[in-house]
C-alpha angles and dihedrals in degrees: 000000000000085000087065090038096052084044090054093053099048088052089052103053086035086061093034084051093052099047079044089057096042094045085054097043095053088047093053080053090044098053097045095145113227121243116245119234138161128223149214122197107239109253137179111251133152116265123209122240116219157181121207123211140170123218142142119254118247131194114254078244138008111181110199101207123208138200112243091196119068101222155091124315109234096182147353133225120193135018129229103279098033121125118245139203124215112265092019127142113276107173131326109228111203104263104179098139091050086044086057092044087050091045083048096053094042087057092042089061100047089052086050100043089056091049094060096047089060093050088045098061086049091052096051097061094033077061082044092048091037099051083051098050092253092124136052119230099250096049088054099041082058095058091044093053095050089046097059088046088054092051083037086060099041090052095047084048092053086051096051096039081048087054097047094053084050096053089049088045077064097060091065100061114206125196109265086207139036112249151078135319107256103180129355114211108188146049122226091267102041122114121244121241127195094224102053121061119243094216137345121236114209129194107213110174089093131031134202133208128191126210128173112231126209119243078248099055096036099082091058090057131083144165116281095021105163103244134197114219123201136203142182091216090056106028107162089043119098108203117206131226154142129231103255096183141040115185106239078217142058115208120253098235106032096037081222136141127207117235125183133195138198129223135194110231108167096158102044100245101135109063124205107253092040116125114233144185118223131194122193120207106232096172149310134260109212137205099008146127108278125175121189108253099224085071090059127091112207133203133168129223136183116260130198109220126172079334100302118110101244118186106238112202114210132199131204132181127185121237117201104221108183104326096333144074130249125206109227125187108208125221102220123223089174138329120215124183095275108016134038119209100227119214095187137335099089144044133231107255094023117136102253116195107235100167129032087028100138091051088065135102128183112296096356127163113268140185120204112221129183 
């Protein structure tokens, strides 16, 4: 009798135990959270078609000026940063020895000039006696020719005296451009050499950037594309410019072609030396599907094509039909930095997932927030 009895007792906790579990079991179904995720209805938009470069920023111009005189600097001007006229003072180099050889020829001339006036005075009544037949013609014709050596002097001594106040005009270096100091490369006391700049004069009011572009790329480019350029200094500020040059050449080696292009910088922002990114705009692709490429997740898989291994890059999106997500595969037109024109995958007007996008799985449960 208690055997039954303790038999009966185990069957009944085993079965309460088991609708226990499956009660347990159905509510834990019952309680699977939704992911949160937020939408954007699918519309038709143009997408920009685009090619990405790297390149340092220049100045328009940037004059290296030299001292024509080697010698030491007496006194400087102006300091790296500081605005410059045309024309301006630079520096003044110590030019004694060019001061004596100025002071020489201006003496020189004087000496000659009365000289000629003299002569001058003598050629004048040897033409009068002449002229009577006071004199005879080879008398005159001597004091002609004396006469002309002495103009002939007068006017070498003018040149050289010419040539001594340009080469002291030399020793006070002005700016050939308008701009800013760039650099500036000695101290008052240092000696000039020919070979190394005193300053460097930059024109800032435009920029320029090079970049090399593939064969490939080359035949999407041409002159005046409108181009977005990129800093770190500024990065939420988009600059504006065009591609100003297109190398007639590609280099042998590199199969590369330099392009350049200019940018506006009234205000100086861009500094020569900065590293920026530039996009240049190739072309636009209108009325289509486009689909923000942050909502989509990529991966990339191996391809066999004519019998070579090609990386296939894939893109999915999820679509939230009713209170689940779908898994679509996209077919690309084209993918830019920020849009993908979209061939097939999605509809105009479907729910796309933009946010909360890498928590999902095929067909899971899903709550739209806002």
């Amino acid at each position: 009798m208690s055997r039954l009895f303790i038999h009966s007792v185990i069957m009944i906790s085993l079965a309460a135990f088991i609708i226990s579990c499956s009660q347990s079991g159905s509510s834990s179904q019952e309680q699977v959270p939704a992911i949160p995720v937020e939408v954007k209805a699918v519309e038709l938009g143009n997408v920009i078609q685009s090619l990405n470069y790297s390149g340092d920023i220049e100045a328009e111009f940037d004059v290296k000026v030299f001292s024509k005189i080697p010698d030491r600097i007496e006194k400087l001007y102006v300091d790296t940063g500081d605005e410059i006229s045309k024309g301006a003072p630079i520096a003044k180099v110590l030019a004694i020895t060019i001061e004596q050889s100025v002071r020489q020829a201006q003496a020189s001339l004087s000496a000659a000039k009365a000289q000629e006036a003299n002569l001058r005075v003598e050629y004048d009544r040897a033409k009068r006696l002449f002229a009577e037949n006071a004199m005879s013609k080879q008398q005159f014709d001597a004091v002609e020719t004396q006469y002309e050596a002495v103009t002939a002097q007068v006017q070498q001594v003018e040149a050289a005296l010419a040539g001594a106040r340009s080469t002291l005009d030399d020793a006070t270096i002005t700016a050939p451009i308008s701009g800013i100091i760039g650099k500036r490369y000695y101290d008052t006391g240092d000696m000039a050499a020919p070979t190394m700049p005193v300053v460097s004069i930059v024109q800032m009011d435009r920029v320029k950037i090079h970049f090399d572009a593939t064969e490939e790329d080359l035949g999407k480019l041409a002159l005046n594309q409108k181009t977005a350029i990129r800093v770190k200094s500024f990065p939420n500020v988009v600059f504006e410019g065009k591609v100003s040059k297109i190398s007639p050449i590609l280099d042998p080696v590199t199969r590369m072609a330099e392009i350049e292009v200019l940018v506006n910088n009234a205000e100086h922002k861009l500094k020569p030396g900065m590293y920026a990114r530039v996009e240049v705009t190739t072309g636009i692709i209108q009325n289509t599907i486009v689909v923000p490429r942050h909502a989509t997740i990529e991966n990339t898989t191996m391809n066999r094509v004519n019998g070579k291994d090609e990386v296939a890059k894939n893109y999915y999106v999820y679509v939230v039909s009713g209170e689940r997500a779908e898994q679509r595969l996209l077919k690309v037109q084209y993918v830019n930095q920020v849009h993908i024109a979209v061939v097939s995958g999605v509809s105009v007007g479907e729910k796309l997932v933009i946010t909360g996008q890498n928590n999902l799985r095929d067909s899971s449960l899903v709550a739209i927030m806002k």
